[in-house]
N, C-alpha and C positions, 0 to 999 in steps of 0.2 A: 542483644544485637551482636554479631560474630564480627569479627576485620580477619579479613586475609590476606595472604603473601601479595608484596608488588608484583604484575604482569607489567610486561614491556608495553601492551596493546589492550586496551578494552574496545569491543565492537558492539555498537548497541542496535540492534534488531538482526534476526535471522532469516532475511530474506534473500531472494537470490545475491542480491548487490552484498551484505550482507556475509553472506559466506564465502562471495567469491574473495574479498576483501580478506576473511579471514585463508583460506588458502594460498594467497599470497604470500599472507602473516606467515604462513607454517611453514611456507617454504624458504623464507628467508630465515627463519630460525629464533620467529619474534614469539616469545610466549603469550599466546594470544586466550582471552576470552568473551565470549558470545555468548552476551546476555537479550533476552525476549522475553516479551511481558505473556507471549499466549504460544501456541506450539510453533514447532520449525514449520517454517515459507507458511506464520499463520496468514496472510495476506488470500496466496490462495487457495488452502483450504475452505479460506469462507468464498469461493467463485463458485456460482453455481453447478451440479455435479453434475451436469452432461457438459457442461463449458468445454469448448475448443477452440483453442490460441489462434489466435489469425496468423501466425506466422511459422517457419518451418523449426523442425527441432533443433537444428544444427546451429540457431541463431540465439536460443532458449541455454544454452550449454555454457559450464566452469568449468574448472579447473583441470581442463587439457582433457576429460571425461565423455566419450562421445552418449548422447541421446536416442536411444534406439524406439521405435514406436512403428508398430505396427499401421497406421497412416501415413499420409502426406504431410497432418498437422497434428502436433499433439492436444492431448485431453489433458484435463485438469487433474484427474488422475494418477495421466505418463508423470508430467509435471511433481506429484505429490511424492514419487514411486523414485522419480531419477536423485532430486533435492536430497532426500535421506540415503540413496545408494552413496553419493557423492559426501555427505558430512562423515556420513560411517568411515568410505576409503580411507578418508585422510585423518579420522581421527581426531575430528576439532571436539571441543572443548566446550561447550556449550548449556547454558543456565535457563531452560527456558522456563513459561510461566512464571517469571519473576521481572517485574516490573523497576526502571529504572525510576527513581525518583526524584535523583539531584546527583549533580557533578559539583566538584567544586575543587579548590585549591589553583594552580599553577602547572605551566609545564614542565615535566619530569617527575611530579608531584601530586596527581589526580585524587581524589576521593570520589568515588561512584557508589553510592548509595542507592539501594536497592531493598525492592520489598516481595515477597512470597502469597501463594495463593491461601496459604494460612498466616498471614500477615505476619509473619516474622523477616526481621531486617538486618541485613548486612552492609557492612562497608568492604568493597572493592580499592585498594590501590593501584596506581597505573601510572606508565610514563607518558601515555599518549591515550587517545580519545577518537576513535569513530563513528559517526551517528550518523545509522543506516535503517532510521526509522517508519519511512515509507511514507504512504499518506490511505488507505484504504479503510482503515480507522476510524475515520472521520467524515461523516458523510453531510454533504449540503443540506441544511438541513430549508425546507417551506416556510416557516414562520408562519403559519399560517395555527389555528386554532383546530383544536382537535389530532394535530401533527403526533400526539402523544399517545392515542388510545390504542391498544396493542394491535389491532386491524394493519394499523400501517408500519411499513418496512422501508428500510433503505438497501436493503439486500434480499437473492433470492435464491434459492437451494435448489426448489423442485416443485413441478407442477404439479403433482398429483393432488396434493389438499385441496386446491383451488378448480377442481371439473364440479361444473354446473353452479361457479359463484358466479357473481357482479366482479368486475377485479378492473381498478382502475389505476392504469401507467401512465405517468409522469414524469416529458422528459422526451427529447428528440434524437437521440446519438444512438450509437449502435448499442449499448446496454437496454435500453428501452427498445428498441426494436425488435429486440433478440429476445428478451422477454415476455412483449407484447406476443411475438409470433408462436414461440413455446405454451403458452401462456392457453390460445388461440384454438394448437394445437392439441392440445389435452383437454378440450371441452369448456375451458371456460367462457363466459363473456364478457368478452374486454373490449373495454373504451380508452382511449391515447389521448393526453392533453398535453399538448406543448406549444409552450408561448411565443415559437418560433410561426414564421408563414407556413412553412414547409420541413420536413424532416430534415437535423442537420447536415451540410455535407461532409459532415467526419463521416456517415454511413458507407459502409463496404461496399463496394458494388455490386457485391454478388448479394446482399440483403436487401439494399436497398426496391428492386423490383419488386421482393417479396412483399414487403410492407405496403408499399404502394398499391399493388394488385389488391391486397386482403382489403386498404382503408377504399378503393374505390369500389371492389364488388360489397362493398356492406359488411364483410364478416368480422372487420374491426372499423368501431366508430372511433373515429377520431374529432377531433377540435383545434384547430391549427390561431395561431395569435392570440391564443386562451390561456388562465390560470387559472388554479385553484384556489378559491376565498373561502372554503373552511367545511372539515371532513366532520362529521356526524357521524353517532351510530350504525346506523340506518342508510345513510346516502351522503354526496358529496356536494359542495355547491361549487358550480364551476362560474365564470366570470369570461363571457364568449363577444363578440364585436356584436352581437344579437341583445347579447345581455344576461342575466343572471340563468343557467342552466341547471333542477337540480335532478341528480342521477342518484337509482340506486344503486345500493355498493356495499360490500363483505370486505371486500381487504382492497390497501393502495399499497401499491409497489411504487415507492417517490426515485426513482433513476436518475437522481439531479448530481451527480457526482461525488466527489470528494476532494479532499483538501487537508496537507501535513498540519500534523499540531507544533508549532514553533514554541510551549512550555520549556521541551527540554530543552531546550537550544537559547532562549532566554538566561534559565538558569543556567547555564555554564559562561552566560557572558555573550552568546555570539550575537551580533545586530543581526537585527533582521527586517528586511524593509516594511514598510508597513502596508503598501499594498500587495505586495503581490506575496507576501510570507517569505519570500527567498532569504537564505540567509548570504551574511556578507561572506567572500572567498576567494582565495585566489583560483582561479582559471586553470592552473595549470596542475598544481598539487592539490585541488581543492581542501587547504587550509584555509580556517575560518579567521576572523579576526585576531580569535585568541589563539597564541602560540599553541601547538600542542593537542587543538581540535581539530580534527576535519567532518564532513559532508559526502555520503554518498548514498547511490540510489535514487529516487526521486524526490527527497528532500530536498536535494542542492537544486532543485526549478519551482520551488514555493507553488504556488497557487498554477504554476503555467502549465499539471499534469501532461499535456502531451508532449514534452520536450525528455523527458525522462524516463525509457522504457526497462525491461529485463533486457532487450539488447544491445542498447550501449551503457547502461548504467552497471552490467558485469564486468566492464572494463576500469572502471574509478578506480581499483587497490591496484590497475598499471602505475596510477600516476600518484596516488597517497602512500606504500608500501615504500617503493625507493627513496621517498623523499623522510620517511620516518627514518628508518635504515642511516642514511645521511645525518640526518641531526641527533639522532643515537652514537655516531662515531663521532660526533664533533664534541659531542656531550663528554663520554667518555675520554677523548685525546688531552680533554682539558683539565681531567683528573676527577670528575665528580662520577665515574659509575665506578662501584666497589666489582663488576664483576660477578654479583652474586644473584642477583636478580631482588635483593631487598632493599 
């Protein structure tokens, strides 16, 4: 196991929030490091490869960097393309494929513990703590039996495998619509169960008609106040107001969401409520209970995913950066920083 120098700043995940946090860090002159378990913005490299943003690029954008993209809205792509233009500029510092494992210690005084894709482990020193871990990770999972056999996914990449299967989505928001219709699009035949009356109204409005059109001409069957009671080989058993339905079927596509994993965040100490996963923090510096920690990205709204996007969650290192900045001078005026960054 290695230990290395104290940083001012550890930031744990490399997503937009993430980095924008660290370029903050780098401008106020805070020795910052950016550690991530899988590659830079892994969140949306795993978005499906023709994915485009619902939103415009200029709202997608850090660190003072404008977004240029040949559209109206960018692709997942532009997205993958501008993230690394923007870490390069500025030169951050960043650890990825290496897995955060445990925080521990006090403020001023961190130990971030850390493990590699060839399981070698490091301890990281720090004066402060950012956990900008995401939740994308993590996906909702059926509980349902059979949820395991490699047919079924909680993510989707590309159509092409899937012309002329069974392919059954699960799931009413626009993930699942967007899916089902791509899906649709390139030859397969897909069936839609969600245990909603009707598709949710998170749906876009410009999708929404689509879905609708495709489940009323027939060319997607759907099952609306329906669930799925257990995937098979071979087919699915679905569970309809009619009553047990069983469909054939190659692969499920389950689009039931996702949800942060509050481990890390335990282990350093921070509460975290029990339903809704949110951790505790103040509102305004989003510091967490323990001195010395903060929250950003869509971590800091636990289980509540639509309250925390890339567009206002690039903003968190306004309000966590000055406030470290501050208790770094108060630290220091009191006589305990040597100065040296060790």
């Amino acid at each position: 196991m290695s230990t290395h120098a104290k940083y001012d700043l550890i930031i744990v995940g490399a997503g937009p929030s993430g980095l924008a946090c660290a370029i903050y860090a780098r401008k106020a002159g805070l020795d910052t490091l950016v550690v991530e378990k899988g590659c830079v913005i892994n969140s949306i490299y795993h978005f499906p490869e023709n994915m485009t943003f619902f939103t415009t690029a200029e709202l997608l954008e850090i660190g003072d960097i404008p977004m240029t993209v040949a559209r109206e809205k960018p692709r997942r792509i532009d997205a993958l393309k501008y993230y690394r233009r923007v870490a390069e500029f500025y030169g951050l510092n960043i650890r990825d494929y290496e897995k955060v494992v445990d925080i521990a210690g006090e403020d001023m005084n961190f130990r971030v513990r850390t493990r590699d894709r060839f399981q070698d482990e490091a301890v990281y020193a720090t004066r402060k703590v950012v956990i900008a871990t995401g939740y994308y990770d993590n996906p909702n999972l059926l509980g349902v039996p059979g949820e395991d056999l490699p047919k079924v996914t909680h993510y989707y990449r590309d159509p092409h495998p899937y012309y002329a299967k069974d392919c059954l989505v699960v799931g009413g928001k626009n993930s699942a619509a967007i899916v089902a219709l791509e899906l649709y699009r390139n030859g397969a035949r897909v069936t839609l169960v969600h245990r909603g009356r009707e598709m949710g109204h998170e749906v876009k409005y410009w999708i929404r008609p689509d879905i609708e059109n495709r489940i009323q001409n027939g060319e997607i069957l759907a099952y609306f106040s329906s669930r799925v009671r257990e995937i098979r080989l071979r087919e699915v058993l679905v569970e309809t107001p009619e009553g047990i339905v069983t469909l054939p079927n190659d692969f499920v596509f389950a689009m039931t969401g996702y949800h942060p994993d509050p481990t890390l965040l335990r282990l350093a100490g921070v509460e975290v409520e029990a339903r809704t996963f949110a951790p505790r923090h103040d509102p305004d510096t989003l510091e967490t209970n323990v001195p010395g920690v903060y929250v950003a990205g869509s971590v800091v709204s636990g289980l509540e995913t639509n309250r925390i996007f890339i567009e206002n969650g690039r903003f968190h290192g306004e309000r966590i950066i000055p406030h470290i900045i501050s208790r770094l001078a108060e630290w220091k005026s009191q006589g305990s920083g040597d100065g040296t960054g060790g």
